[in-house]
C-alpha positions as a Markdown table, in Angstrom:
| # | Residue | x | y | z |
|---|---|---|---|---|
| 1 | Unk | 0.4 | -2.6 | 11.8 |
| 2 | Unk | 0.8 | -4.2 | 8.1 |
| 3 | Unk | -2.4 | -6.0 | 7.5 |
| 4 | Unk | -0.4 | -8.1 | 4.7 |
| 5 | Unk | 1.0 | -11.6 | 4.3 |
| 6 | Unk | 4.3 | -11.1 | 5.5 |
| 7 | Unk | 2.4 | -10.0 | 8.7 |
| 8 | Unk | 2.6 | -13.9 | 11.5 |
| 9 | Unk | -1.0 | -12.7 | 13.4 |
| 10 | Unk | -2.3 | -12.3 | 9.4 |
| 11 | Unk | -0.8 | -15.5 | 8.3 |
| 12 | Unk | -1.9 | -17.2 | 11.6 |
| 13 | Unk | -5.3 | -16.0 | 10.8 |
| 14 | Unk | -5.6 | -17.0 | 7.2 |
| 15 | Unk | -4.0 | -20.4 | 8.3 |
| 16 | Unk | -7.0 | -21.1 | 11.0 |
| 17 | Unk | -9.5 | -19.4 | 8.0 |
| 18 | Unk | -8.8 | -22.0 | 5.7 |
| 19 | Unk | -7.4 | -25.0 | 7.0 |
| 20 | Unk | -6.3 | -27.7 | 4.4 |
| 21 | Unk | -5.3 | -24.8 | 2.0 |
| 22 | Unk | -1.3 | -25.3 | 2.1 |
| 23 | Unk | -0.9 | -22.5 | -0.2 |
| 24 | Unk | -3.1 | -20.2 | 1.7 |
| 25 | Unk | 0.0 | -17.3 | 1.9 |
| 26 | Unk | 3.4 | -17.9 | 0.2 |
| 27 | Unk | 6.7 | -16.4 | 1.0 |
| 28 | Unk | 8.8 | -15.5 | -2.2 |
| 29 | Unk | 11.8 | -13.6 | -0.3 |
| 30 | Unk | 11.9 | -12.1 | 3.0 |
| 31 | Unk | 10.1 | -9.1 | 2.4 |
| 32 | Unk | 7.0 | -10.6 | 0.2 |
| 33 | Unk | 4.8 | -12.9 | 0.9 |
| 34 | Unk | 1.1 | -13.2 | -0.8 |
| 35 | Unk | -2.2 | -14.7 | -0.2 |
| 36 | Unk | -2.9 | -17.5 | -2.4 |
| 37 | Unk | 0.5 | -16.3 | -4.3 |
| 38 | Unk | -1.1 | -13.4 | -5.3 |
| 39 | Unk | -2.1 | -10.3 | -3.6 |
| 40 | Unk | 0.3 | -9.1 | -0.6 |
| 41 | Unk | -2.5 | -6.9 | 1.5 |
| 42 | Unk | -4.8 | -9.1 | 3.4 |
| 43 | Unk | -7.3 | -6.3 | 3.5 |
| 44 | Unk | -8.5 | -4.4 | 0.3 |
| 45 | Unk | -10.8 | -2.6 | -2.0 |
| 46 | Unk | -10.3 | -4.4 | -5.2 |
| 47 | Unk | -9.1 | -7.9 | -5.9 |
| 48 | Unk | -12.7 | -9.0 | -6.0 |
| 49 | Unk | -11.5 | -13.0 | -7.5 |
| 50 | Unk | -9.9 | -13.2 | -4.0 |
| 51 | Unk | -13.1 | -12.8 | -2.4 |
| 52 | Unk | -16.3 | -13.7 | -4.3 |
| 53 | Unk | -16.1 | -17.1 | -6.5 |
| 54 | Unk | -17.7 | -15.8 | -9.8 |
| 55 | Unk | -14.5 | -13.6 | -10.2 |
| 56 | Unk | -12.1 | -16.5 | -10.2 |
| 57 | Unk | -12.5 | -17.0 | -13.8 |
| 58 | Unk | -11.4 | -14.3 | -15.7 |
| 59 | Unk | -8.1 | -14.6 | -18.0 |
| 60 | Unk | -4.8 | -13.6 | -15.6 |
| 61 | Unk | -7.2 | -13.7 | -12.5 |
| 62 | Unk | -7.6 | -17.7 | -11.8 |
| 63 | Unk | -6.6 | -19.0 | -8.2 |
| 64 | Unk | -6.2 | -22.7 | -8.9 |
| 65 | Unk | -7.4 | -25.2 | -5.9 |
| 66 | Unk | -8.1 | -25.8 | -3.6 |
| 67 | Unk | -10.1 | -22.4 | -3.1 |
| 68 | Unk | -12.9 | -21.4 | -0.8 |
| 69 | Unk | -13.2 | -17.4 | -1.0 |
| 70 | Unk | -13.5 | -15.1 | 0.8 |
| 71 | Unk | -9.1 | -14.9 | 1.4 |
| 72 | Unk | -8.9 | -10.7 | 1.5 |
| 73 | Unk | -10.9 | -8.9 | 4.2 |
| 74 | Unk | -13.1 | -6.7 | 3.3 |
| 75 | Unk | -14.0 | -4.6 | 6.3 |
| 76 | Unk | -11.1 | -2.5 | 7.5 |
| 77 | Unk | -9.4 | -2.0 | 11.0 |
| 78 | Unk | -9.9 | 1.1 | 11.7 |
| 79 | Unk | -7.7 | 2.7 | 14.6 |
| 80 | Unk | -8.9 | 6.5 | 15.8 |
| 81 | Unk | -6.0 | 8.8 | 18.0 |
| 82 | Unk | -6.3 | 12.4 | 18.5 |
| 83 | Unk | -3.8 | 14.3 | 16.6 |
| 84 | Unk | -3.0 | 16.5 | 19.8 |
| 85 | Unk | 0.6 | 15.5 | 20.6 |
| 86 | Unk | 1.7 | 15.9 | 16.8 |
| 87 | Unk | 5.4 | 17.0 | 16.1 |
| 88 | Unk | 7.0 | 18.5 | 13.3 |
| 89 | Unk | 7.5 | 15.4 | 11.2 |
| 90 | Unk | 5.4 | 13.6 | 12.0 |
| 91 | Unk | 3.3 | 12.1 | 9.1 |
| 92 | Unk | 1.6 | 8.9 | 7.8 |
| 93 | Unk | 2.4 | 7.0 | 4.5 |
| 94 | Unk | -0.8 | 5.5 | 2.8 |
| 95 | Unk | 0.6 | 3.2 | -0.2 |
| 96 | Unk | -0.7 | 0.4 | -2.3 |
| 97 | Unk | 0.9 | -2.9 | -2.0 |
| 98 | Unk | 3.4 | -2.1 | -5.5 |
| 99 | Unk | 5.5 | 0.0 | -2.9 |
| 100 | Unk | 5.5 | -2.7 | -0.7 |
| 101 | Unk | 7.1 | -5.3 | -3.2 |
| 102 | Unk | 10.4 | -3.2 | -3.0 |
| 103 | Unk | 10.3 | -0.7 | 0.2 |
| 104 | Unk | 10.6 | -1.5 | 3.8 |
| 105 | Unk | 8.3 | 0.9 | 6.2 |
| 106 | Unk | 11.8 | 1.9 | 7.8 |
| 107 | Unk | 12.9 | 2.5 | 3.6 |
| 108 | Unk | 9.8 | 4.4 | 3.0 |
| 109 | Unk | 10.1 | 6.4 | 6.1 |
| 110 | Unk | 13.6 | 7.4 | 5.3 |
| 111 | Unk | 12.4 | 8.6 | 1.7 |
| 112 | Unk | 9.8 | 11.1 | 3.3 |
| 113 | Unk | 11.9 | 12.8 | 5.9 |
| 114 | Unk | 15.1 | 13.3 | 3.2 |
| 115 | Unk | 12.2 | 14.7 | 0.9 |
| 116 | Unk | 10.4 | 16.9 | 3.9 |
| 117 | Unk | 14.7 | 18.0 | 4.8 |
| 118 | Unk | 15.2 | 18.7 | 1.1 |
| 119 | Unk | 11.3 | 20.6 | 0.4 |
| 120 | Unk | 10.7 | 18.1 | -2.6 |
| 121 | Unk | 7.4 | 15.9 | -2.9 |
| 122 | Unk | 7.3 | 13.1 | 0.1 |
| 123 | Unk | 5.5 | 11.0 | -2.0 |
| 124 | Unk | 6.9 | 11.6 | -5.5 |
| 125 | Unk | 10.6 | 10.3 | -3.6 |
| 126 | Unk | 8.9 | 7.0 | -2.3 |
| 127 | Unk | 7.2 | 6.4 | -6.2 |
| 128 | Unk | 10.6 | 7.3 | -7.3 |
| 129 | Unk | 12.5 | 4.9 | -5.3 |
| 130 | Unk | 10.4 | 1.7 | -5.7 |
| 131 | Unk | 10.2 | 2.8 | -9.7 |
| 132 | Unk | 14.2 | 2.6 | -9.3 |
| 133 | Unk | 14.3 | -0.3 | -7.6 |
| 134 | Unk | 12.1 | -2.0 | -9.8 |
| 135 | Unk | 14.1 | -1.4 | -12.8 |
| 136 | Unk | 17.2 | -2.7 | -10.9 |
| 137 | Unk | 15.9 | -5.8 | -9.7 |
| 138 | Unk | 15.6 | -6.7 | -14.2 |
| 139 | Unk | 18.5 | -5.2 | -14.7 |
| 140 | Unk | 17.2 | -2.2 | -16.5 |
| 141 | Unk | 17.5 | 1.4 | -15.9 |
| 142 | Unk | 14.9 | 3.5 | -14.9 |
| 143 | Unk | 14.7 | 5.7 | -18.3 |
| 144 | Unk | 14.1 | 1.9 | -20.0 |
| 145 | Unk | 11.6 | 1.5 | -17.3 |
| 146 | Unk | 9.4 | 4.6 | -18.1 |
| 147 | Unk | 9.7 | 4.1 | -21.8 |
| 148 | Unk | 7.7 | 1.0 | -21.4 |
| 149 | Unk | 4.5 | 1.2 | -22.3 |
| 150 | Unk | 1.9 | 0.3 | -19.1 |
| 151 | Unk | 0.2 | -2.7 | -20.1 |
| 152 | Unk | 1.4 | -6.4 | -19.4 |
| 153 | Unk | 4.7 | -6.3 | -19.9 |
| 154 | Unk | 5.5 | -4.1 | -17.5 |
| 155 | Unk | 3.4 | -5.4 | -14.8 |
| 156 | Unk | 6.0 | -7.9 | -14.8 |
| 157 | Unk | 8.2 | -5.5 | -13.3 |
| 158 | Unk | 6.3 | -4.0 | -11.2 |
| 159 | Unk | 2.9 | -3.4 | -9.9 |
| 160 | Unk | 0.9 | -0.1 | -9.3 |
| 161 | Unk | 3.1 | 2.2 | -7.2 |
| 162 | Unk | 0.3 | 5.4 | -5.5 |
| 163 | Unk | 1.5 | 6.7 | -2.5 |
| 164 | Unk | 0.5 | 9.6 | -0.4 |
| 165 | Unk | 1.8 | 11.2 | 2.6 |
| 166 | Unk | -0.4 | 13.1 | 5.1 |
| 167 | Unk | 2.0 | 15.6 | 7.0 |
| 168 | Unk | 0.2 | 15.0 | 10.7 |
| 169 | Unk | 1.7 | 17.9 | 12.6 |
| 170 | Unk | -0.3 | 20.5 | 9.4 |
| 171 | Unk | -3.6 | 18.5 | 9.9 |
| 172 | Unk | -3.4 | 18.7 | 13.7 |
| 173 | Unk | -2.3 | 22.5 | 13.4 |
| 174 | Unk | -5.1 | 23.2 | 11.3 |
| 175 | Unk | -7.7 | 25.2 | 12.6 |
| 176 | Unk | -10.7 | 23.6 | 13.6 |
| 177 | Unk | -13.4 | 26.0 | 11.1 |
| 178 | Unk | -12.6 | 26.2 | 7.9 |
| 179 | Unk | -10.9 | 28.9 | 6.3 |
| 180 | Unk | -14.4 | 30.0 | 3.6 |
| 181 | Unk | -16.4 | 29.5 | 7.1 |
| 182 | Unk | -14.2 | 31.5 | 9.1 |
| 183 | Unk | -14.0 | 34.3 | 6.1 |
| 184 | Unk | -17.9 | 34.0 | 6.5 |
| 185 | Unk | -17.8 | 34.9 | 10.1 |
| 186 | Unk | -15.7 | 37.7 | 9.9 |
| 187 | Unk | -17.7 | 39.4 | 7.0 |
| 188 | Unk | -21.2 | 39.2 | 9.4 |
| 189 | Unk | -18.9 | 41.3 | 12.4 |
């Protein structure tokens, strides 16, 4: 589940939140919608001037009423299943919200199994692919895009882009002592 803005059951909850707060999520397209106009995850680490008043004042970070904090969770759903019925394939795709701005989940899913087909970095082709989309979207090419120095300007373009893949059916094939342990045991026989 996408625990974002563009997400009804999150929207629905940040509605009944803060009631009053018309601007409480807004939709800019039909695959981005942000809290207070600003931040698509509804759960996260950073982005403490959507939770905690004091950091609602600092230049480029000002929500403008009304506003009545906390508007990202904190605490994060967690969701446990056993790895036991893995496939070759398989595999989970752990991105900040930059990716988001441009990829679908079904886009991003696409990405990793060409790369995992092709033997090329899963997670370097979905970084790739929003960076290239980015760029087209301002009508630049990618090369202009990575000449630009980070900084302001280019967050215009685009936000930060991290991705990583965790290949399921590996981790669940994995044996269960580690390899130094196992080394360990074998010395001692």
């Amino acid at each position: 589940t996408d625990l974002n803005a563009m997400n009804h059951s999150e929207q629905e909850r940040l509605k009944r939140d803060h009631p009053g707060e018309a601007d409480i999520f807004r939709c800019r397209g039909p695959y981005s919608c942000y809290v207070k106009g600003c931040l698509q995850p509804t759960y996260s680490i950073g982005d403490a001037y959507l939770k905690y008043p004091y950091f609602n004042n600092f230049p480029g970070r000002v929500v403008s009423e009304p506003y009545r904090p906390p508007y990202i969770k904190t605490v994060p759903q967690i969701t446990a299943r056993p790895l036991t019925s893995c496939q070759e394939g398989d595999f989970l795709i752990l991105a900040t919200d930059g990716v988001w701005d441009y990829l679908s989940d079904q886009n991003a899913v696409d990405l990793v199994c060409r790369a995992h087909r092709r033997g090329t970095n899963p997670a370097q082709a979905v970084v790739d692919a929003t960076l290239e989309l980015a760029a087209s979207r301002f009508g630049i090419s990618r090369e202009e895009l990575d000449r630009m120095p980070l900084g302001r300007q280019r967050r215009r373009i685009h936000d930060d882009a991290t991705v990583i893949v965790v290949d399921l059916y590996a981790a669940a094939s994995a044996t269960s002592v580690p390899p130094r342990a196992a080394a360990k045991q074998q010395s001692k026989l």
